[in-house]
C-alpha positions in Angstrom: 59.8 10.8 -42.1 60.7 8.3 -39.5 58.9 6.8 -36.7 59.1 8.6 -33.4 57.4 10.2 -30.9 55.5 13.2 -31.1 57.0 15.9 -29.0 54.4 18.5 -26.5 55.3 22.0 -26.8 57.1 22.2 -23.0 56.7 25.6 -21.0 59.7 26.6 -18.8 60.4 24.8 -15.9 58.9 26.5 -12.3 61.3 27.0 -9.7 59.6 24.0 -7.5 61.8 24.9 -4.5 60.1 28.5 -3.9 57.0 26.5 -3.6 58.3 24.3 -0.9 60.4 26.5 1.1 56.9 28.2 1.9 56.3 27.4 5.4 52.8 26.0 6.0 51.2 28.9 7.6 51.4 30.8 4.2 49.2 27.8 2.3 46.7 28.3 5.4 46.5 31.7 4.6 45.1 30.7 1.1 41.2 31.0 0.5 39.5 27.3 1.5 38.1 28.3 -2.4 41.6 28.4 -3.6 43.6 25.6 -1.9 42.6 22.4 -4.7 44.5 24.9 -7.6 46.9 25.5 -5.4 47.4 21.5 -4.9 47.2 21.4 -8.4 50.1 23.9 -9.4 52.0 21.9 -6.7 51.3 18.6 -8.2 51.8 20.1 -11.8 55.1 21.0 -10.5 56.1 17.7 -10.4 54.6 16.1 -13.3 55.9 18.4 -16.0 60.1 17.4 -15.8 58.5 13.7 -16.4 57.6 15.0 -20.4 61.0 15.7 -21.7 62.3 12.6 -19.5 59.7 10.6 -20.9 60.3 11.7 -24.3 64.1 10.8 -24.0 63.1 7.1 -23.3 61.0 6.9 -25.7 63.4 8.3 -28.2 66.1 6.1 -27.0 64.3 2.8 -27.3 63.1 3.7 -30.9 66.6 4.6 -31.8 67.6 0.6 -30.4 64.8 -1.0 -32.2 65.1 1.1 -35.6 69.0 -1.4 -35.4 66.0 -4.2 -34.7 67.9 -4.9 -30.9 64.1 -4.8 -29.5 65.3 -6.8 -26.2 67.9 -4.2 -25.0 65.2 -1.5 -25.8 62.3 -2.8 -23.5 63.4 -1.4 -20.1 63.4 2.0 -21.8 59.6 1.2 -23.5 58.4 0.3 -20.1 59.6 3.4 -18.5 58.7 5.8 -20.8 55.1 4.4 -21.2 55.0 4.6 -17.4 55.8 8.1 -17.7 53.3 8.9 -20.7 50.2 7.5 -18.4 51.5 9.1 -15.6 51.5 12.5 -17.8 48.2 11.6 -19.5 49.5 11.6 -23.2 47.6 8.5 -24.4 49.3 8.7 -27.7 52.7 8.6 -26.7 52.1 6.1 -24.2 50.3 3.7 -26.6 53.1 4.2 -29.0 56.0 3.2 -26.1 53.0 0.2 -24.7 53.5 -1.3 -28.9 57.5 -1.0 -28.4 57.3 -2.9 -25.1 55.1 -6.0 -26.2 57.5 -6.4 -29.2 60.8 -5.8 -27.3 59.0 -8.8 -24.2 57.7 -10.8 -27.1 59.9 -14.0 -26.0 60.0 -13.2 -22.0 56.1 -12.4 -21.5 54.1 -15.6 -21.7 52.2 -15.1 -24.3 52.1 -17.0 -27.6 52.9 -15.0 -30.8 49.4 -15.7 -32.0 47.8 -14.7 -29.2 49.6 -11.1 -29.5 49.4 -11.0 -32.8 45.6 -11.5 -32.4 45.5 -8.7 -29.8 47.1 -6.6 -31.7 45.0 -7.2 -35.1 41.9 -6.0 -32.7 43.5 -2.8 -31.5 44.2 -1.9 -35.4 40.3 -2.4 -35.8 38.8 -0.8 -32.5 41.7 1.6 -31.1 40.7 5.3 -32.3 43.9 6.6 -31.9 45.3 3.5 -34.1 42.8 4.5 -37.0 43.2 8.2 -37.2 47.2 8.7 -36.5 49.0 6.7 -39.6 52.6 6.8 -37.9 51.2 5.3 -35.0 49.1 2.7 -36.7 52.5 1.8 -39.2 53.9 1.2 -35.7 52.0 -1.3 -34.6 51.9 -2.7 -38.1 55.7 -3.2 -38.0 55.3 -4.9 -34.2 52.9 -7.4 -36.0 54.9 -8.3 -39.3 57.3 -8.9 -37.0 55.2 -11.7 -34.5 53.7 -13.1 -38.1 56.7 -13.4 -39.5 57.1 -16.5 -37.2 53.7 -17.7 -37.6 51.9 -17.3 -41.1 53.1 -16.0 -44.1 49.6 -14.8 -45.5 49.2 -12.6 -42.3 53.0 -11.2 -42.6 52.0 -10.3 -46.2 49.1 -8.4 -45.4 51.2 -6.6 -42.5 54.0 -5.6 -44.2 51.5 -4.5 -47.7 50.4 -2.4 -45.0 53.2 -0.6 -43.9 54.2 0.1 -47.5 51.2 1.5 -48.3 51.2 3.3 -44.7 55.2 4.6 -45.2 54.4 5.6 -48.9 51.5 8.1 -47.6 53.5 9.4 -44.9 56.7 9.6 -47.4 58.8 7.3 -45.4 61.5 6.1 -47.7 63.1 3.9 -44.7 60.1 1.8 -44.4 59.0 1.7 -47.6 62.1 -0.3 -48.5 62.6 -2.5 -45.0 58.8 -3.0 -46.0 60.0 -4.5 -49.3 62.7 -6.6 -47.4 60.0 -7.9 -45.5 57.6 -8.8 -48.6 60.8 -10.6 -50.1 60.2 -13.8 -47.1 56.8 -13.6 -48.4 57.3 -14.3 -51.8 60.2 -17.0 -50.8 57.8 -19.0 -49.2 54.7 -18.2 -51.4 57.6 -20.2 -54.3 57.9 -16.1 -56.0 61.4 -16.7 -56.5 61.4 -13.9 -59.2 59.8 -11.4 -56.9 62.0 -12.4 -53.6 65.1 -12.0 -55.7 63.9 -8.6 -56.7 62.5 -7.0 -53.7 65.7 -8.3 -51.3 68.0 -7.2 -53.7 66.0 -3.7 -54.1 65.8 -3.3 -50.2 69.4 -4.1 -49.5 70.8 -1.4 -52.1 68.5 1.3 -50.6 69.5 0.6 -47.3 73.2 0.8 -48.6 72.7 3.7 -49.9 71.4 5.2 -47.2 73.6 4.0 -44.7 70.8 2.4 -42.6 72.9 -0.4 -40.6 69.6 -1.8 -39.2 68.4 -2.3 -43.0 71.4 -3.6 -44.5 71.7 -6.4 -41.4 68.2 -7.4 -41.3 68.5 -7.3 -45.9 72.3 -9.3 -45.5 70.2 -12.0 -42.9 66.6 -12.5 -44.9 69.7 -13.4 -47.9 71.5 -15.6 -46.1 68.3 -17.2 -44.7 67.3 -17.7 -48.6 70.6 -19.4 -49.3 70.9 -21.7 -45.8 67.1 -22.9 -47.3 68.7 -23.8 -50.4 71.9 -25.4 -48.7 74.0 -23.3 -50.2 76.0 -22.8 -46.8 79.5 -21.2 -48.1 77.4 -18.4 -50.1 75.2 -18.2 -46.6 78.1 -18.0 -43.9 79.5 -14.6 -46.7 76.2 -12.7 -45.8 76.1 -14.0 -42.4 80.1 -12.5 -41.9 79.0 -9.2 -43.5 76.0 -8.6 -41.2 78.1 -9.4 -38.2 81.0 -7.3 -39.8 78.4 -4.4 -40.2 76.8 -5.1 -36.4 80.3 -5.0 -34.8 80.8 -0.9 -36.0 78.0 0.0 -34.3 77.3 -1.8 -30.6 73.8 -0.3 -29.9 72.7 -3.8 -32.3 73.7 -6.0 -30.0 74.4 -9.5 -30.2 73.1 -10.9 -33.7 70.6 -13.8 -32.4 69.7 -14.7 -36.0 72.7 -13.8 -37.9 74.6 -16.8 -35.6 71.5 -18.8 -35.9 72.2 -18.9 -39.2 76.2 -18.7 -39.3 75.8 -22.1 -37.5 73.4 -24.2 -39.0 75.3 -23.6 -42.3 78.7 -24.9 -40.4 77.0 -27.5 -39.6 76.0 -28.4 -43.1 79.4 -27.9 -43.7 80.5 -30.3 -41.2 82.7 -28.1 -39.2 80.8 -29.2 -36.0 83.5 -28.5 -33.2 83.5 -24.5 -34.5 79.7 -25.1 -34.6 79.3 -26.6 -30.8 81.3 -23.9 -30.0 78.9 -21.3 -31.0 75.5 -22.6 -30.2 77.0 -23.0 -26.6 77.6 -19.3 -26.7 74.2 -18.7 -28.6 72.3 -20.7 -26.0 74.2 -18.7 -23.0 73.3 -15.6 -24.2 69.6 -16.3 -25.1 69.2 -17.9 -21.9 70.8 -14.7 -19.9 68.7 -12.7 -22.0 65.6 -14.8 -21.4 64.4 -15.2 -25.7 62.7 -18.6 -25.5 63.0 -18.1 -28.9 66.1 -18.2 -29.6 66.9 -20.5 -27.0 64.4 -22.5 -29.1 66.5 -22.3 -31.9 69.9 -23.2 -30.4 68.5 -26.4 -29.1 67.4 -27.2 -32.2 70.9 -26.7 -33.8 72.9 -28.4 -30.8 70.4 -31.6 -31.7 71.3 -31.1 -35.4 75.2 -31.3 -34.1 74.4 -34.4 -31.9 72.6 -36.0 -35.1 75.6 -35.2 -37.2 78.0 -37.0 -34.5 75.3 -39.8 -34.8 74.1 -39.2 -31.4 70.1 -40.0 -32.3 68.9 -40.5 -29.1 71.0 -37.1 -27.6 69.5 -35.4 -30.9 65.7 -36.3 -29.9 66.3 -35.5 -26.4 67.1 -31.8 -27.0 64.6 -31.7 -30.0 62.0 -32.5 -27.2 63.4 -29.7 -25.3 63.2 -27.2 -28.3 59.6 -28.8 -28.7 58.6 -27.8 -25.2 60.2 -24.4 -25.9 58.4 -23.6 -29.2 55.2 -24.9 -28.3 54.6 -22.4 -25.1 56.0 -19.5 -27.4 53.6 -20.7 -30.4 56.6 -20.8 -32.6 54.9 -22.6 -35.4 57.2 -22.4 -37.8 60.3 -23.5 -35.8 57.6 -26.7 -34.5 57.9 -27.5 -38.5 61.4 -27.9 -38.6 61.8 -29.4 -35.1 59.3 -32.2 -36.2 60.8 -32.7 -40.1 64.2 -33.3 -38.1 62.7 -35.7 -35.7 61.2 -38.0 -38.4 64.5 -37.8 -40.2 66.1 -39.3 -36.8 63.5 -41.6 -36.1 63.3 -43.3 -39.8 67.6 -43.9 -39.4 66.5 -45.4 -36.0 63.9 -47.9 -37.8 61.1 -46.2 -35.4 58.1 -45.6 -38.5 55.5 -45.3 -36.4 57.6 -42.5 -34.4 58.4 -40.9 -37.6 55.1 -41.3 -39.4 54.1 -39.4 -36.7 56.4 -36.5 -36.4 56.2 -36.4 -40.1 52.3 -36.0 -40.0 52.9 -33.0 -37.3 55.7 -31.5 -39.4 53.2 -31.5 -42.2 50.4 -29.7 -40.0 52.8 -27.0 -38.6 53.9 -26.1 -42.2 50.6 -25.9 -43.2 49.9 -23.3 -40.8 53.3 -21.2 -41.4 52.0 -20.7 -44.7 55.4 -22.0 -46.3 54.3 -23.3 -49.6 57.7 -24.5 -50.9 58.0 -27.0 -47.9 54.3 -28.3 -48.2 54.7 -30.7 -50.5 57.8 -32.2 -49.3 56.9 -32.7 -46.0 53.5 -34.5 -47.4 55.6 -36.4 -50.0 58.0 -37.5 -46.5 54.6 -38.5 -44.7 53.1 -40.3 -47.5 56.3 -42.2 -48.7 56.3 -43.3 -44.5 52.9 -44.5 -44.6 53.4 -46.2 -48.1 56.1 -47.8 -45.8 54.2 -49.5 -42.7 51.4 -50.8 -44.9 48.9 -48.3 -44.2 47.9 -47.1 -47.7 45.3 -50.2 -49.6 41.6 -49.7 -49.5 41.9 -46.2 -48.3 42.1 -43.7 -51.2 38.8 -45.3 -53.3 41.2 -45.0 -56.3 39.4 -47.8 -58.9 42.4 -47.2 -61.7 45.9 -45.6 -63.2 43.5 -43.2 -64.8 41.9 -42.1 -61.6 45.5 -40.7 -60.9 46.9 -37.4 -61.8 50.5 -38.3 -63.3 53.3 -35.8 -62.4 56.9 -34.5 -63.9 59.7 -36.6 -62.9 60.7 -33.4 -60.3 56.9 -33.1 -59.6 55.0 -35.0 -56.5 50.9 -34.7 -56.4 48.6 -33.2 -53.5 45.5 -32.6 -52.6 44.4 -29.3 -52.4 40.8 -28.9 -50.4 37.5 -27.1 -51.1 39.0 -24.5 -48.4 41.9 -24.0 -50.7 44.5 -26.0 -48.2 46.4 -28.6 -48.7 45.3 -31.8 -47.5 48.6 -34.4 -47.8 49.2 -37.6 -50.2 46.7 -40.2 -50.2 49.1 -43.1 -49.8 47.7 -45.3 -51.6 47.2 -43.3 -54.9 51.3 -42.3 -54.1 51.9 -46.1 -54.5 49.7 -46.5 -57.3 51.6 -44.2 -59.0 55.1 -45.1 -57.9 54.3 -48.9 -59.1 52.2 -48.4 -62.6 51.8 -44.9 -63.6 53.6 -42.7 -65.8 54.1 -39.1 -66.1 52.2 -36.3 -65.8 53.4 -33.5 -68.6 53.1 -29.9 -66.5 56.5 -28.2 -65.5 57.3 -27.0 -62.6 57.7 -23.5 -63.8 54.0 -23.3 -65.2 53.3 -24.5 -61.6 55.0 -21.1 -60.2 53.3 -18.8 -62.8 49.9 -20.3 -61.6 50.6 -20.3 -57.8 47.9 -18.4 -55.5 48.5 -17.5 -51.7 46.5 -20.4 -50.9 48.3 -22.2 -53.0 48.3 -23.9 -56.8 44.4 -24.0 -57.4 44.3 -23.0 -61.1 46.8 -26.0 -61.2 44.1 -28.4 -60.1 43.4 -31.7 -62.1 39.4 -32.0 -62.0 39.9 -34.6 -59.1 41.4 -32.2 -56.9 45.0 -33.3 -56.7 47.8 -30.8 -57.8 51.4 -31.6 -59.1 54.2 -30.1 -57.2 57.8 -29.3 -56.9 59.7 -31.6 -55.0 63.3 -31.4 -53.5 62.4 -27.7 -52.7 66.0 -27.0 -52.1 67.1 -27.9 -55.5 64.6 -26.0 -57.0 64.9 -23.1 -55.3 69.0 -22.9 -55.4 68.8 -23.3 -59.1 66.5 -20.7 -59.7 67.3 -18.2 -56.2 71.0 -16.9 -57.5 70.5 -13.9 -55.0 74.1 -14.4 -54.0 75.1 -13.3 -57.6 72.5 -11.2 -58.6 71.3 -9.1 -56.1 74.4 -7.0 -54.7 77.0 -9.1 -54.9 78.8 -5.8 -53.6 77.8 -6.1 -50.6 80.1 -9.0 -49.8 83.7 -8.1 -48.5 85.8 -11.4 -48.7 
């Protein structure tokens, strides 16, 4: 079963012009008693063409966002939910209003939490939402989608959701983009094991069953993986193939992410002139198209380029511009990345105050996105900056060495909260231990087995500090392999 709209039974069209050729002494000839039904066959007359049209849109924009090109599907979401309401179908047009706030996502200003909150209370109140499964998976899929950019614990509860929701309704399609989805989650939750296994699981199944939206959206989560791990020749092979796949069939229009992606890794690569060359096209289209966004995005990479060509203060200048961007979207997890660069640029530049700051931000938006990989990191990054201005003696309360939890040589320590959050370094107790302490025995893969979706709690030393992965890149490129062992088939050249 796939999702679509759910067709009326239509009667045979009435010959409207025998109606109106009528002159008007024949409809004052009608009984006063009878003239409103006769209004209402008129009227009726009129309305009933606007079903099959109606169901035509909505058809047609489904068909553009099942190849996940939501933007070029909205004008046909708006009409047809126009159309529904005008009709009185409240199913249909709820199920065309869902496809129009996630095709206007980035042009309606509105931040993705804000929708995504909206959306979570229409699951719980909306009667029509509770009782109709394919309609309630719908607006399921809408919302993994807006989480996806937000929090990881939400997108894992939306997308467990539509598994369980395609799996009742025996939808085979969604049950494995579903599993695509869940792959992210388990990425960023550090369940390398279980991302290699879902993506690689979802991308055969949509292979197999020749779904092109599938295998592009599969191809770009991988290559997403892999530009985490900066492993950017493996990367730009999936990004080619989803673009090679996109270019047989138009309706998926331009590949936003797949070139988002296609370019950072040139740029890690240091091919920056085929690079510049790209995000200018990247940011023309996103801006045509209006996808803050995106646009969002391609700032972000044209800084990276300027920062490359050791252009700081051209780099900080467009981050500040992808900053503005991000923060009136609610793009939290872009914010993260935008700030981590910043610091980077401002530490080269001698500015510590500026980067202990950024850092600090960096470590709050990562927080929020739920990405526990990068959580450590971006506290080690802070605390190592505030171990730097002087900022860490008679702060922490730490009396001795044995106050402080030791770590693996790859491990860092943080705190982890009575509400189960992190809580950053204590830069004092980071010094302590760089200067006197030794190592703390627990490996970095007994950290993984133990790791919760708040985070490592069973870890926890009694004092409530927690020892960590750090270099997340390293550690997850040696244990990721997806480009070898998921389907390596996939790859042409």
């Amino acid at each position: 079963m796939s999702v679509g709209p759910r067709m009326k039974k239509q009667n045979p069209p009435k010959e409207n012009g025998k109606l109106m050729s009528r002159p008007m002494g024949v409809f004052n000839a009608v009984s006063p008693l009878l003239r409103p039904m006769a209004l209402l066959i008129i009227c009726s007359s009129f309305g009933e063409p606007q079903q099959p049209q109606a169901n035509e849109l909505l058809a047609k924009a489904l068909h553009l966002a099942d190849l996940y090109n939501w933007a070029d599907a909205a004008p046909a979401f708006t009409e047809a939910e126009q159309l529904f309401v005008a009709a009185g179908d409240q199913r249909n047009a709820l199920y065309a209003k869902l496809g129009r706030i996630r095709s206007n996502i980035e042009r309606d200003q509105h931040t993705l939490p804000s929708v995504s909150a909206q959306l979570g209370d229409a699951l719980d109140d909306d009667p029509l939402l509770q009782k109709d499964k394919e309609l309630r998976m719908f607006c399921l899929i809408v919302k993994g989608d807006i989480d996806t950019e937000t929090s990881t614990g939400a997108m894992r509860k939306d997308w467990e959701q539509v598994m369980a929701l395609a799996q009742d309704l025996g939808d085979s399609k969604w049950q494995y983009r579903a599993l695509a989805q869940l792959s992210m989650a388990a990425f960023y939750d550090a369940d390398l094991e279980t991302a290699r296994k879902n993506i690689g699981t979802a991308l055969a199944a949509a292979t197999t069953n020749g779904d092109i939206g599938g295998q592009i959206r599969s191809l770009t989560i991988i290559a997403g993986a892999l530009l985490h791990t900066k492993m950017y020749e493996q990367s730009l092979a999936y990004t080619a193939n989803a673009n090679k796949i996109a270019a047989t069939t138009p309706d998926t229009g331009y590949q936003f992410t797949a070139q988002e992606m296609r370019i950072e890794a040139l740029v890690g690569l240091g091919q920056l002139d085929t690079a510049q060359q790209a995000v200018d096209e990247l940011l023309m289209r996103a801006r045509d198209a209006r996808r803050s966004g995106h646009e969002a995005i391609g700032i972000t990479l044209a800084a990276d380029i300027e920062e490359a060509r050791n252009q700081h203060q051209s780099a900080l200048a467009k981050l500040d511009q992808a900053k503005t961007v991000g923060e009136s979207a609610g793009l939290t997890r872009l914010l993260a990345d935008v700030y981590a660069r910043a610091t980077k640029i401002h530490q080269k530049s001698g500015d510590l105050e500026k980067a202990e700051r950024s850092a600090e931000l960096a470590a709050e938006n990562t927080q929020l996105s739920g990405d526990v990989w990068a959580v450590p990191q971006r506290l080690q990054e802070l605390a190592e900056l505030q171990v730097a201005r002087g900022r860490c003696r008679g702060r922490s309360g730490i009396r001795s060495c044995g106050d402080i939890p030791r770590c693996h040589d790859r491990q860092r320590f943080y705190r982890i909260g009575e509400d189960g959050r992190y809580h950053g370094f204590e830069p004092s107790l980071f010094a302590a231990f760089r200067a006197d302490c030794g190592p703390f025995q627990r490996s970095a893969q007994s950290l993984r087995h133990h790791r919760t979706s708040s985070g490592p709690r069973s870890c926890r030393p009694p004092c409530g500090w927690v020892c960590g992965p750090v270099g997340s890149e390293a550690n997850r490129a040696s244990d990721l392999s997806i480009a070898t062992e998921t389907d390596g088939g996939a790859i042409d050249g």
